[in-house]
Jmol script that loads the backbone (N, CA, C; Angstrom):
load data "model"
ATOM      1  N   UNK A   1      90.674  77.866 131.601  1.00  0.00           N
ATOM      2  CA  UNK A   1      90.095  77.721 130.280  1.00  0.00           C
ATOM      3  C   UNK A   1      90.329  78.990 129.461  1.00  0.00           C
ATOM      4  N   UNK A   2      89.814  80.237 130.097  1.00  0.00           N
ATOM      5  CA  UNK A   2      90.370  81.698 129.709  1.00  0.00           C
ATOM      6  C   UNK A   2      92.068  81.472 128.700  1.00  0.00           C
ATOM      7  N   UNK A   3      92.853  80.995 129.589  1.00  0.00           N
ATOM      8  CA  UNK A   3      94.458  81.046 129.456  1.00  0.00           C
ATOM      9  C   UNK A   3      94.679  80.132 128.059  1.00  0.00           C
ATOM     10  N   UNK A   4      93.990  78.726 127.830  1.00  0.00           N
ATOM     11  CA  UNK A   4      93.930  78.153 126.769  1.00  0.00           C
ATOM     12  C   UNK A   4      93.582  78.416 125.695  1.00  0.00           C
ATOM     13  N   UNK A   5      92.571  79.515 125.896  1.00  0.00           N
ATOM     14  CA  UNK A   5      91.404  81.049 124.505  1.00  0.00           C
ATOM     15  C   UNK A   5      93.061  81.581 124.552  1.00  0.00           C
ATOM     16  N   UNK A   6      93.238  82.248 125.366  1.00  0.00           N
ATOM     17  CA  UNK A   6      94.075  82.908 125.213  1.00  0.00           C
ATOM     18  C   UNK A   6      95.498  82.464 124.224  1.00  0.00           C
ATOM     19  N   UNK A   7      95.979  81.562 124.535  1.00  0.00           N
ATOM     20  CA  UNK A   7      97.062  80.901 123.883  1.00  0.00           C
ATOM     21  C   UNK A   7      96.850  80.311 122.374  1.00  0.00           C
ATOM     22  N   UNK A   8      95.774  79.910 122.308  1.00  0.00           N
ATOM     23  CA  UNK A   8      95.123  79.717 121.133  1.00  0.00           C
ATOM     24  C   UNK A   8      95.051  80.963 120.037  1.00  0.00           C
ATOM     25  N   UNK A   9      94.487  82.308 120.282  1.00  0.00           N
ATOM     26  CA  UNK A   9      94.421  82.935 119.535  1.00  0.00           C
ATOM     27  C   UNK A   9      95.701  84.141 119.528  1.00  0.00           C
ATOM     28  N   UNK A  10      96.528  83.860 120.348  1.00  0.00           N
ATOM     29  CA  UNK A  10      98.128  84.334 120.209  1.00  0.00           C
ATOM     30  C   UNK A  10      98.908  83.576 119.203  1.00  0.00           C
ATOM     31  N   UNK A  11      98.447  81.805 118.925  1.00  0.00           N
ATOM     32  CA  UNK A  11      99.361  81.295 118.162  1.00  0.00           C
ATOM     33  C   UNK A  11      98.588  82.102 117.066  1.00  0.00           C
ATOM     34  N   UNK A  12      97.263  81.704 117.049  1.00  0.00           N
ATOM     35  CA  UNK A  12      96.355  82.092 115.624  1.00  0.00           C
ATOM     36  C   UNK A  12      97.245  83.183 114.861  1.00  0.00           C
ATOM     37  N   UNK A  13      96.915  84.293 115.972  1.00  0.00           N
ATOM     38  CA  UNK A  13      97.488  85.593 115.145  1.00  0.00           C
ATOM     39  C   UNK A  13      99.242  85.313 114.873  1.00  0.00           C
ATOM     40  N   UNK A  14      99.792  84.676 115.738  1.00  0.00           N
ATOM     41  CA  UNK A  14     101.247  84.715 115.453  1.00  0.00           C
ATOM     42  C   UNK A  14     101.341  83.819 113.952  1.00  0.00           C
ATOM     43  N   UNK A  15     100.589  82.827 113.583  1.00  0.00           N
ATOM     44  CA  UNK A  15     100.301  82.343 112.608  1.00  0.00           C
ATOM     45  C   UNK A  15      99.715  82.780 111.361  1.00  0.00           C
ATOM     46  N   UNK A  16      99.210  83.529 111.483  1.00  0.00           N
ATOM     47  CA  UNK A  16      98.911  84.803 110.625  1.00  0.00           C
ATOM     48  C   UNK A  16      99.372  85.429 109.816  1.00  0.00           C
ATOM     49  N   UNK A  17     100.475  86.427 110.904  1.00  0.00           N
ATOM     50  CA  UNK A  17     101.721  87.099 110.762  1.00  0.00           C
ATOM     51  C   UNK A  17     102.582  86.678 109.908  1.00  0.00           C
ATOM     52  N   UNK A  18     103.225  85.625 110.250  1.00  0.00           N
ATOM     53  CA  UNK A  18     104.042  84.637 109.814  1.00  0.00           C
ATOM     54  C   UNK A  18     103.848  84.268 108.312  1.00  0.00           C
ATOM     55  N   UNK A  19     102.156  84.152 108.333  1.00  0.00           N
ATOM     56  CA  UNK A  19     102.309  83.800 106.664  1.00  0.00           C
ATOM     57  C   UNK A  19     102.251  84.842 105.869  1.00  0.00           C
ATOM     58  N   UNK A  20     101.645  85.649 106.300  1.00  0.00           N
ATOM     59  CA  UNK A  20     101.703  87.422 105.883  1.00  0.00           C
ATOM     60  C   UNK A  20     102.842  87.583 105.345  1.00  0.00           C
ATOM     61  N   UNK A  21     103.552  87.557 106.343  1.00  0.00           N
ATOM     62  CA  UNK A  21     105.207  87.726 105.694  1.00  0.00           C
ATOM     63  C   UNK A  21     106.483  87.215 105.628  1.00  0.00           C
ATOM     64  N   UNK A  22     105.813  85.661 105.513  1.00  0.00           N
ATOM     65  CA  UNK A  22     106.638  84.876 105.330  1.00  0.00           C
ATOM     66  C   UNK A  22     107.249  84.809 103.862  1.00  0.00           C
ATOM     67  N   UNK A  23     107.045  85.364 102.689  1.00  0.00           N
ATOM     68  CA  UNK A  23     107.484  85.651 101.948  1.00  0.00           C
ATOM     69  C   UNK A  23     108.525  86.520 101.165  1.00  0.00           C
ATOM     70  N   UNK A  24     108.479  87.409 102.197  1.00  0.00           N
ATOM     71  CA  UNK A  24     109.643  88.513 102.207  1.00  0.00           C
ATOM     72  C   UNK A  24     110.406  88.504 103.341  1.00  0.00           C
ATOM     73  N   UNK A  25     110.583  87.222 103.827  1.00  0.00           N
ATOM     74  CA  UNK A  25     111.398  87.125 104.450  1.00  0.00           C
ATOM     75  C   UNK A  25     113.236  87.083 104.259  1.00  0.00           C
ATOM     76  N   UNK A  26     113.898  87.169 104.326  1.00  0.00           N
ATOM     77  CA  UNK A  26     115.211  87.160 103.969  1.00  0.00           C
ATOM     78  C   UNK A  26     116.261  86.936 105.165  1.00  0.00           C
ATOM     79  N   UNK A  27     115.714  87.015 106.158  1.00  0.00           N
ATOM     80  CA  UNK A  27     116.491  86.865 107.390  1.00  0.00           C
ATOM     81  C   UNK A  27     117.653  87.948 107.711  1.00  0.00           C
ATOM     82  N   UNK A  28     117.340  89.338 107.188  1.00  0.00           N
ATOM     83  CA  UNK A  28     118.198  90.422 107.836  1.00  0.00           C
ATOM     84  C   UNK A  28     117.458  91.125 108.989  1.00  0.00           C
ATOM     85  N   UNK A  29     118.325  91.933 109.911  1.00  0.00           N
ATOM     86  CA  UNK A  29     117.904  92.350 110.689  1.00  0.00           C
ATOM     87  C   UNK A  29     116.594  93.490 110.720  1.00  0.00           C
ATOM     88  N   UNK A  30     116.677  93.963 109.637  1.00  0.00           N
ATOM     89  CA  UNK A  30     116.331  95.290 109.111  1.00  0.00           C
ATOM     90  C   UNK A  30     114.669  94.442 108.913  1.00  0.00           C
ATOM     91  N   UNK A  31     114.613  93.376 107.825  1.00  0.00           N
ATOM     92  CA  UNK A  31     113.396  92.344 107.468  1.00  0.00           C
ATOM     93  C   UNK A  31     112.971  92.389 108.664  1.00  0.00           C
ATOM     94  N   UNK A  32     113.647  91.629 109.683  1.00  0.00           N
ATOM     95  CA  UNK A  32     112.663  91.733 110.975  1.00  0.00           C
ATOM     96  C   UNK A  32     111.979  92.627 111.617  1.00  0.00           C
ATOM     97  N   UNK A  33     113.049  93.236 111.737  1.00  0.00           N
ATOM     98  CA  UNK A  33     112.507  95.217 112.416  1.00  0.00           C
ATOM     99  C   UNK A  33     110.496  95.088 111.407  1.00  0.00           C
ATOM    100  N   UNK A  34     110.532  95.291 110.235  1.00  0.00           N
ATOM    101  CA  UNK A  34     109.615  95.568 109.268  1.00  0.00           C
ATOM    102  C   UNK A  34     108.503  93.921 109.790  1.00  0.00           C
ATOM    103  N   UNK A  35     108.578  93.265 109.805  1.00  0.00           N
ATOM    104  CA  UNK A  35     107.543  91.852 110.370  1.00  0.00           C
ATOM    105  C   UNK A  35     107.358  91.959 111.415  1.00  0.00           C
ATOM    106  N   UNK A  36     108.171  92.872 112.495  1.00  0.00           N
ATOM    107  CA  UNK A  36     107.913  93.532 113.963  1.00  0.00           C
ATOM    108  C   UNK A  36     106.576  94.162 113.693  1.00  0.00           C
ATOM    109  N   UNK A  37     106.855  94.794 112.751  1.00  0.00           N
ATOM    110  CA  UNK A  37     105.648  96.158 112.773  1.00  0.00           C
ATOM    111  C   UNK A  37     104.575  95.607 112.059  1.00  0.00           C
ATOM    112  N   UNK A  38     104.595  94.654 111.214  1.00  0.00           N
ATOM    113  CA  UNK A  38     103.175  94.052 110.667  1.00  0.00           C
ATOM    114  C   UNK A  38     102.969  93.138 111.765  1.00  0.00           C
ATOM    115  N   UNK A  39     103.312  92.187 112.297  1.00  0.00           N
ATOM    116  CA  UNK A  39     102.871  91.582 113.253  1.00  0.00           C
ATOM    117  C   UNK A  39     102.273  92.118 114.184  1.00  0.00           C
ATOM    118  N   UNK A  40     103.084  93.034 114.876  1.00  0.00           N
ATOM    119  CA  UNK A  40     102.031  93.589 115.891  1.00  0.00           C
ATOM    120  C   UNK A  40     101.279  94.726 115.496  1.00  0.00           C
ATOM    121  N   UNK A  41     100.720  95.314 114.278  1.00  0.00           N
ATOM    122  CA  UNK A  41      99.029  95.523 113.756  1.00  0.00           C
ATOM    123  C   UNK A  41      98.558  94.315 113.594  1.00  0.00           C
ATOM    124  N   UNK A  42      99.239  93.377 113.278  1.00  0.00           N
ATOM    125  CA  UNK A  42      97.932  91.824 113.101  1.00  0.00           C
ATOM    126  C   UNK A  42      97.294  92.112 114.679  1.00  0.00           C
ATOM    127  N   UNK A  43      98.672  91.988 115.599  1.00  0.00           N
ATOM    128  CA  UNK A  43      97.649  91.502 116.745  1.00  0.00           C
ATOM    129  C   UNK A  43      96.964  92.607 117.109  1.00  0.00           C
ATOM    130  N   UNK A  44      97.141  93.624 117.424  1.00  0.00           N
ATOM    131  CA  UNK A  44      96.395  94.937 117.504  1.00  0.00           C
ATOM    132  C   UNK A  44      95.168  95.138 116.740  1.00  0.00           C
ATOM    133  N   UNK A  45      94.889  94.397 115.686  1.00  0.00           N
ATOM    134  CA  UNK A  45      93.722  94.868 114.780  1.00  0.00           C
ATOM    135  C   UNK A  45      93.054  93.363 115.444  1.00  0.00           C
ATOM    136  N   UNK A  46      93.410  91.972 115.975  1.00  0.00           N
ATOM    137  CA  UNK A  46      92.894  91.302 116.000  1.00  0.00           C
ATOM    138  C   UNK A  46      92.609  90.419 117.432  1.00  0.00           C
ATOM    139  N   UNK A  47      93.358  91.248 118.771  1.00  0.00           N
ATOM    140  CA  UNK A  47      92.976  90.266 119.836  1.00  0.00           C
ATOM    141  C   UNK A  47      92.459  91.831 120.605  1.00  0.00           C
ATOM    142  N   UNK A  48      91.589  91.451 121.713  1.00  0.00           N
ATOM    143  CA  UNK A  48      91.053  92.067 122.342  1.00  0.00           C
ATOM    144  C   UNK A  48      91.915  92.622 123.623  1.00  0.00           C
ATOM    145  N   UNK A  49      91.454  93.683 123.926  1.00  0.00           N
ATOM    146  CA  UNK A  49      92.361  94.598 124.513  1.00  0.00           C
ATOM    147  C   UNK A  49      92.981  93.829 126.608  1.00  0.00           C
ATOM    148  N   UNK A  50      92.535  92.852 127.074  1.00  0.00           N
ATOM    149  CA  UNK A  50      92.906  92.340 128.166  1.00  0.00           C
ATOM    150  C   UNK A  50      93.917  91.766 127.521  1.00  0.00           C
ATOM    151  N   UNK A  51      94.031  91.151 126.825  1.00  0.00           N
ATOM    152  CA  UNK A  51      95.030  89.963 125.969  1.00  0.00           C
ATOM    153  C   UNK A  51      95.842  90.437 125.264  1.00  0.00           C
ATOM    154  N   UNK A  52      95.648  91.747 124.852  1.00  0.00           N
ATOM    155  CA  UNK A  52      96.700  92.458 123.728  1.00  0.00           C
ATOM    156  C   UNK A  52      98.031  93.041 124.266  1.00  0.00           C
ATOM    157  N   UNK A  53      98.152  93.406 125.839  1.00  0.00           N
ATOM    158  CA  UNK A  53      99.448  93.941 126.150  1.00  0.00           C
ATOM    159  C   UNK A  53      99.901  92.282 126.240  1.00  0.00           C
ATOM    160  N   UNK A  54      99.607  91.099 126.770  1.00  0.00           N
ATOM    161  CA  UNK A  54     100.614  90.038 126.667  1.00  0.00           C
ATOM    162  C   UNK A  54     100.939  89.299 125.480  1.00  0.00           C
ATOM    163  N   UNK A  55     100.045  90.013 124.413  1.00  0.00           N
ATOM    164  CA  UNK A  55     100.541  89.313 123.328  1.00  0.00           C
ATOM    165  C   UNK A  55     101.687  89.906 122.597  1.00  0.00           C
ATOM    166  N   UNK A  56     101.370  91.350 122.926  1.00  0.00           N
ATOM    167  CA  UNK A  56     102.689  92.200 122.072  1.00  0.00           C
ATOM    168  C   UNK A  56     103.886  91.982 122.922  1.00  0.00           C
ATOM    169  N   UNK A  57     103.796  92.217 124.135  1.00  0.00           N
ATOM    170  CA  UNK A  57     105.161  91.508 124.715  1.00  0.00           C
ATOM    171  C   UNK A  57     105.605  89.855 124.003  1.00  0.00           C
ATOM    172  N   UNK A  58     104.969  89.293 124.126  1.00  0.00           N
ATOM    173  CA  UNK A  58     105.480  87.878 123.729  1.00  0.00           C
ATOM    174  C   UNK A  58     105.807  88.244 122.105  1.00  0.00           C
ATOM    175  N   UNK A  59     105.383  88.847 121.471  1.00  0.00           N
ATOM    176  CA  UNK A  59     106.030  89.332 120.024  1.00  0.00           C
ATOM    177  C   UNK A  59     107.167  89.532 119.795  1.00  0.00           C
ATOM    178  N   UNK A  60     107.228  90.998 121.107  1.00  0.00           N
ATOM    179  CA  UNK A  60     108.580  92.102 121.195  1.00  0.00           C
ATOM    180  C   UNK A  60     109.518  90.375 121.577  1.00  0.00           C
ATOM    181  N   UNK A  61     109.293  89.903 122.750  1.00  0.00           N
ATOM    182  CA  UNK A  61     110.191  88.740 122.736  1.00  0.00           C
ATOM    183  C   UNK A  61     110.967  87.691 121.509  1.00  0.00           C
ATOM    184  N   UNK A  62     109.527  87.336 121.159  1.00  0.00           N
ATOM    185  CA  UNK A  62     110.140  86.711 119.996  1.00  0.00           C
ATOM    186  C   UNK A  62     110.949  87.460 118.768  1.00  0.00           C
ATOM    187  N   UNK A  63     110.368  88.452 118.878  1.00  0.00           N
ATOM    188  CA  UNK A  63     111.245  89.335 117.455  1.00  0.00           C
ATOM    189  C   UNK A  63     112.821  90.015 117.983  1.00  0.00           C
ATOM    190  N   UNK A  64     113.209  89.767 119.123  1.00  0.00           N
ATOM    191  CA  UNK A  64     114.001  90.384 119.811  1.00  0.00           C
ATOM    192  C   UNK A  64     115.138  89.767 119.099  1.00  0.00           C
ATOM    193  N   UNK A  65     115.782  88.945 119.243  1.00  0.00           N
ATOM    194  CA  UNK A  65     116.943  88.098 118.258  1.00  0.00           C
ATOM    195  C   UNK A  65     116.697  88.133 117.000  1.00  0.00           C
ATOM    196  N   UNK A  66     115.852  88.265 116.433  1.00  0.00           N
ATOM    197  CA  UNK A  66     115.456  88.386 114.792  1.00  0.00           C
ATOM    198  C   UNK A  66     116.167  89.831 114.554  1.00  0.00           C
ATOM    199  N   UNK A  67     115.788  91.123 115.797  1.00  0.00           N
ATOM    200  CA  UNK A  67     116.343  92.193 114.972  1.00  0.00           C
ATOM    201  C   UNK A  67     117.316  92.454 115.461  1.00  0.00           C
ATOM    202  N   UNK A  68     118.098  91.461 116.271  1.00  0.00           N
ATOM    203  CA  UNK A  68     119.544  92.258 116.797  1.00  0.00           C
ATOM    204  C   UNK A  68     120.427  92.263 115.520  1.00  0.00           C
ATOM    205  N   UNK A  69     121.051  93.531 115.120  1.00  0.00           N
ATOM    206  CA  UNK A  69     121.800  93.737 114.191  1.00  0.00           C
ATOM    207  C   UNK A  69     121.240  94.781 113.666  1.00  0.00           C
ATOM    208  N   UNK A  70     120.082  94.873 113.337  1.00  0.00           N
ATOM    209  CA  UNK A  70     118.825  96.358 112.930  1.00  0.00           C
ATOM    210  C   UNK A  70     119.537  97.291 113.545  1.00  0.00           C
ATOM    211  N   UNK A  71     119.543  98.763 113.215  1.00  0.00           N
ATOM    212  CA  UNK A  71     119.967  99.734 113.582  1.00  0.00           C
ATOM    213  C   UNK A  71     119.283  99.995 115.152  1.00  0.00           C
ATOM    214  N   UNK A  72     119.626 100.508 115.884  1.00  0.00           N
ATOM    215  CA  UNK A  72     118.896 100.456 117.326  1.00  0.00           C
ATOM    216  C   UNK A  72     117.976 101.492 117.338  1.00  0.00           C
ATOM    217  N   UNK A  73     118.149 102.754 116.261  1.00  0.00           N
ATOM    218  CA  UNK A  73     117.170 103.494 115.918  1.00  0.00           C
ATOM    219  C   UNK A  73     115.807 103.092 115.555  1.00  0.00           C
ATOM    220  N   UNK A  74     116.060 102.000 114.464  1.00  0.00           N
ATOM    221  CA  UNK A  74     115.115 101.448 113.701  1.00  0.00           C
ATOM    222  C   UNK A  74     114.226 100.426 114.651  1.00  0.00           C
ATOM    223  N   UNK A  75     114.893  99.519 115.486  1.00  0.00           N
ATOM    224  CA  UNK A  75     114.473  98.849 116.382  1.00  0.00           C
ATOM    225  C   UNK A  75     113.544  99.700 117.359  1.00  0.00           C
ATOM    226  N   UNK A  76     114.108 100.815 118.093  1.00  0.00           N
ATOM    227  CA  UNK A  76     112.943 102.102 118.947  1.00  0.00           C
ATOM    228  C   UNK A  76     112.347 102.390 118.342  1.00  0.00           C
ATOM    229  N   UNK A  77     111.865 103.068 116.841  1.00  0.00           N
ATOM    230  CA  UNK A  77     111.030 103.450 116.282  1.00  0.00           C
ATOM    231  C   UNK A  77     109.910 102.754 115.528  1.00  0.00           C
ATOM    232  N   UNK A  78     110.354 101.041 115.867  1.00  0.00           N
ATOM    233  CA  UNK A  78     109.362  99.991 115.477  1.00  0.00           C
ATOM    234  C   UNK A  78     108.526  99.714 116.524  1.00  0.00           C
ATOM    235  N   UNK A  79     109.335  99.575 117.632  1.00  0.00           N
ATOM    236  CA  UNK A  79     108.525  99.892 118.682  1.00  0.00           C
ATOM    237  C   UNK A  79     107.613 100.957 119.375  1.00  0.00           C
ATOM    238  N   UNK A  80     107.555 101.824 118.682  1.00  0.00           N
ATOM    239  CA  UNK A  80     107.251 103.283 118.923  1.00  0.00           C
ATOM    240  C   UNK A  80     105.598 103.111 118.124  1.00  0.00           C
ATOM    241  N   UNK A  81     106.349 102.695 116.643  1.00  0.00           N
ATOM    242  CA  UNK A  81     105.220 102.958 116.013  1.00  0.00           C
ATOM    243  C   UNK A  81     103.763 101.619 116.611  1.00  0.00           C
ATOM    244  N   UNK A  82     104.373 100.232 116.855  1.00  0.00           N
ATOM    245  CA  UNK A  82     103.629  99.510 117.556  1.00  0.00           C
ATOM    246  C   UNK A  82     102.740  99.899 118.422  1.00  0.00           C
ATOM    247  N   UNK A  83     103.388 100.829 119.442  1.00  0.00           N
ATOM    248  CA  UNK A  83     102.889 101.500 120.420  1.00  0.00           C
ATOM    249  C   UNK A  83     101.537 102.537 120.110  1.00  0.00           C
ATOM    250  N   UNK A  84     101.985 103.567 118.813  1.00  0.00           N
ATOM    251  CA  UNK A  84     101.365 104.093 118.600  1.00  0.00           C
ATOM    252  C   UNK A  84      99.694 104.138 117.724  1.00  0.00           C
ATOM    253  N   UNK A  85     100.384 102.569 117.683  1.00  0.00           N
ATOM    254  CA  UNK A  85      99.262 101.765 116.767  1.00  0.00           C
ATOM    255  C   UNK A  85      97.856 101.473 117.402  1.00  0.00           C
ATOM    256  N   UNK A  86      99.073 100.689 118.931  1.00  0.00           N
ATOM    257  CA  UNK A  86      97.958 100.355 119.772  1.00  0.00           C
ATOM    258  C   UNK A  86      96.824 101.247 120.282  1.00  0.00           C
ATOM    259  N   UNK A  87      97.443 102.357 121.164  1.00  0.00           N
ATOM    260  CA  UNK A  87      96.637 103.474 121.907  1.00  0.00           C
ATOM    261  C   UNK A  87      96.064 104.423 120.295  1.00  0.00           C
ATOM    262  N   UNK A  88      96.544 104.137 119.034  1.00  0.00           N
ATOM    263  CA  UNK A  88      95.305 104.939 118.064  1.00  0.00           C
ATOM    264  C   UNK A  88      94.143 104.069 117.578  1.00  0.00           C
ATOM    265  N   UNK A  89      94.176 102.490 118.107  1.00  0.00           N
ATOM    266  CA  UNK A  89      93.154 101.914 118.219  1.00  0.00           C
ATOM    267  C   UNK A  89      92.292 101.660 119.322  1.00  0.00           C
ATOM    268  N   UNK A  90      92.868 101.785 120.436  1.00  0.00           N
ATOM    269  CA  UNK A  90      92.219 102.147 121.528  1.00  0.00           C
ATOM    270  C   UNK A  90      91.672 103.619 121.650  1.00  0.00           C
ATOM    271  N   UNK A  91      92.046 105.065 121.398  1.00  0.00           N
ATOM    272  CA  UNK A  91      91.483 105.796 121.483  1.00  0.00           C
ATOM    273  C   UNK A  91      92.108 106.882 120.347  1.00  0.00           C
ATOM    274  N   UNK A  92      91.496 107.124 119.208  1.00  0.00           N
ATOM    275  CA  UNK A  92      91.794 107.762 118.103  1.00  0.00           C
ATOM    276  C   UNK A  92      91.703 109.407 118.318  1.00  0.00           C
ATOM    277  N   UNK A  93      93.163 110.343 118.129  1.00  0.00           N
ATOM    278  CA  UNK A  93      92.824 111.847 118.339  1.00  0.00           C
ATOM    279  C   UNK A  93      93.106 112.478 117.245  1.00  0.00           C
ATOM    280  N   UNK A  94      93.166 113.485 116.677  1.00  0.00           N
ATOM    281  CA  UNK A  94      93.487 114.426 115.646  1.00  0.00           C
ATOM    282  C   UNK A  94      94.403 114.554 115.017  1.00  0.00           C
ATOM    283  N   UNK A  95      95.718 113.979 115.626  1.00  0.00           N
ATOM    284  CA  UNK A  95      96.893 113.649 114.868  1.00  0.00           C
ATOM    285  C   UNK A  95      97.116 111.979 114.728  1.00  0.00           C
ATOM    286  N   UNK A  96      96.768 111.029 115.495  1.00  0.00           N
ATOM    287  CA  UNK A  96      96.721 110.049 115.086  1.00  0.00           C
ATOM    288  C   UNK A  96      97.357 109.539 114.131  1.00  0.00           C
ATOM    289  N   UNK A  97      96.322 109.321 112.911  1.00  0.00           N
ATOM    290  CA  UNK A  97      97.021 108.837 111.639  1.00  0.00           C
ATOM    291  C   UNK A  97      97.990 109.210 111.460  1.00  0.00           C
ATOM    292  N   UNK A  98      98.375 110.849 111.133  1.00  0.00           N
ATOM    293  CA  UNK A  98      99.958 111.337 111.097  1.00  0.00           C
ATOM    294  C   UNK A  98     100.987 110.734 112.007  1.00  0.00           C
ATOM    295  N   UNK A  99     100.854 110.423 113.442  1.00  0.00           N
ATOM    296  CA  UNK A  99     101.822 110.266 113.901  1.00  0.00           C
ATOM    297  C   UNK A  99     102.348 108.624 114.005  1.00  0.00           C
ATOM    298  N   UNK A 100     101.461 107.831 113.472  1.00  0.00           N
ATOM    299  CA  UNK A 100     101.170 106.458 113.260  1.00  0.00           C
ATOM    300  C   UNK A 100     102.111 106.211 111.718  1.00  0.00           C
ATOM    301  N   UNK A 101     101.548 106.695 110.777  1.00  0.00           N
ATOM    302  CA  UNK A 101     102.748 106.962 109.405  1.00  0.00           C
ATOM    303  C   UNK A 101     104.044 107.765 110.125  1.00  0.00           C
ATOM    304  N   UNK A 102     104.320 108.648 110.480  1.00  0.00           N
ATOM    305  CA  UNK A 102     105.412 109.327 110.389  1.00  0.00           C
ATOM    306  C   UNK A 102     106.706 108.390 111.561  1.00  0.00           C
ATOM    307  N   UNK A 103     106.022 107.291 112.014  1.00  0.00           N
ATOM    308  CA  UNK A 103     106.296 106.382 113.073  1.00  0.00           C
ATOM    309  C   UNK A 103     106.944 105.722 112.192  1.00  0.00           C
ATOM    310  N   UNK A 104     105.928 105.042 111.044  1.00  0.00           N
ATOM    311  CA  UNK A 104     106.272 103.842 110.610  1.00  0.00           C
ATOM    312  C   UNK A 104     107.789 104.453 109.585  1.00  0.00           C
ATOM    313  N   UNK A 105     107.301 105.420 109.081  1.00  0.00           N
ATOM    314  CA  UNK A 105     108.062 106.028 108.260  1.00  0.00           C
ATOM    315  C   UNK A 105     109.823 106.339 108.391  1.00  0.00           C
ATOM    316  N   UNK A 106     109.731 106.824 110.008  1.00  0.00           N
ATOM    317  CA  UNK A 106     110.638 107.021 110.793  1.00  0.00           C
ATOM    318  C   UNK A 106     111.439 105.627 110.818  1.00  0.00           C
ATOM    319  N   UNK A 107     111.138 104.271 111.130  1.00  0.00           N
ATOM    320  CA  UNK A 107     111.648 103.184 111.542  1.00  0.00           C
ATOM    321  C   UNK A 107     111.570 102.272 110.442  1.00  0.00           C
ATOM    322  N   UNK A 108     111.205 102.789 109.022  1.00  0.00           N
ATOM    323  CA  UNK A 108     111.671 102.133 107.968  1.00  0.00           C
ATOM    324  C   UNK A 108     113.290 103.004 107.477  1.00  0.00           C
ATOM    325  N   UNK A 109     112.998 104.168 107.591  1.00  0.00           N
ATOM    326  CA  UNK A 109     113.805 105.252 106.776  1.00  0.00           C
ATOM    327  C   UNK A 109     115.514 104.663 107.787  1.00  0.00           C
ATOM    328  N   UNK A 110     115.178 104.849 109.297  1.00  0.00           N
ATOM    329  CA  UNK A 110     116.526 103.806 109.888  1.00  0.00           C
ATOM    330  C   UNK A 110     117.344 102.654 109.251  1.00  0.00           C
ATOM    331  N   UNK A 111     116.098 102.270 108.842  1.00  0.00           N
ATOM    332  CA  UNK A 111     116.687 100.669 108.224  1.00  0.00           C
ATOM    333  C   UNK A 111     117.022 100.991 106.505  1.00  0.00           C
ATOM    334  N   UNK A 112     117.229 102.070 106.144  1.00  0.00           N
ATOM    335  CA  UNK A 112     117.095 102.233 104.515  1.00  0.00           C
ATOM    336  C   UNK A 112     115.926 101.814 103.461  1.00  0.00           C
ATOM    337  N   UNK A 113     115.032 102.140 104.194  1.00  0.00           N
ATOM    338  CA  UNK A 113     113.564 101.314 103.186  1.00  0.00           C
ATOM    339  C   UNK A 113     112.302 102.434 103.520  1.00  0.00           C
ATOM    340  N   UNK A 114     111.791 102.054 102.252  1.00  0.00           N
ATOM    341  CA  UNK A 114     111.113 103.422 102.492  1.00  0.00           C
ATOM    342  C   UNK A 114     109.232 102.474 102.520  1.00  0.00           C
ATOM    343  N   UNK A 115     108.289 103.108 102.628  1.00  0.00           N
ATOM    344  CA  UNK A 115     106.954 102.382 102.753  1.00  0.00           C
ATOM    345  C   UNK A 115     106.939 101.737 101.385  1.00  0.00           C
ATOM    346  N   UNK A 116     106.959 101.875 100.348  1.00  0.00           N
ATOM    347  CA  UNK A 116     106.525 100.887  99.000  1.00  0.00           C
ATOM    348  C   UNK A 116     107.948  99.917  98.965  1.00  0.00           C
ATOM    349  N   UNK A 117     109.004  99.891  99.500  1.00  0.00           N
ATOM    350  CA  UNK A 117     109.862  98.732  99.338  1.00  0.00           C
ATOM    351  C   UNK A 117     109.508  97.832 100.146  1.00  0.00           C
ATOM    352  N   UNK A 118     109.064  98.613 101.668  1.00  0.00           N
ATOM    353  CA  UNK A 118     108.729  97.411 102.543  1.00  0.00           C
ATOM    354  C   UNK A 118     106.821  96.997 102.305  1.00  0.00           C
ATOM    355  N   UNK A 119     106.523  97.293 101.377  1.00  0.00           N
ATOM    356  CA  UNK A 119     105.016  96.804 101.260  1.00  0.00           C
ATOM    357  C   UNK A 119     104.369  97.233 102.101  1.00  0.00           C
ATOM    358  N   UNK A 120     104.542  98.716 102.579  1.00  0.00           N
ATOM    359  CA  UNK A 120     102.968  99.301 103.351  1.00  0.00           C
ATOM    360  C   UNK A 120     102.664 100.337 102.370  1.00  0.00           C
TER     361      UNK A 120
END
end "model"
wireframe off; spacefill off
backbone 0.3
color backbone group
């Protein structure tokens, strides 16, 4: 029953996501890289922490063919910043925020886009 909660509020949030930024979508690699990184703060801000490492994997999965073509820089540093998203919501330290922007910043600037083109 757990596994069915579970699947349920993975589509939820993947459903979410999706409409979030389903609008700026365009289908380049680079677009994806950038719906990588809002998607997984949706799920990070919104499923609970037993459930949250299998949901971001099943993300990284699904977004995996969306960003092949993304610079491979841009692709590590989306993942980076995901990462860094997670453990500064799990346990927040003194650089935090900085290294959470300078993440995102890092893995837009790969892809040629800077935070106000890609809407953060």
């Amino acid at each position: 029953m757990k596994q069915i909660g579970l699947v349920i509020i993975v589509l939820g949030c993947l459903l979410l996501s999706a409409i979030l930024v389903g609008a700026q979508q365009s289908g380049s690699p680079c677009d994806a890289v950038i719906q990588y990184m809002r998607a997984g703060a949706g799920l990070i801000r919104n499923i609970q922490e037993p459930d949250k490492d299998k949901a971001l994997a099943d993300l990284k999965k699904q977004y995996e063919e969306k960003m092949r073509g993304a610079p491979a820089k841009a692709i590590k540093l989306a993942e980076v910043y995901v990462n860094k998203l997670k453990k500064g919501w799990e346990k927040a330290g003194d650089n935090t925020v900085f290294e959470i922007i300078e993440a995102r910043d890092a893995a837009l600037k790969a892809c040629g886009r800077n935070p106000e083109q890609a809407g953060f």
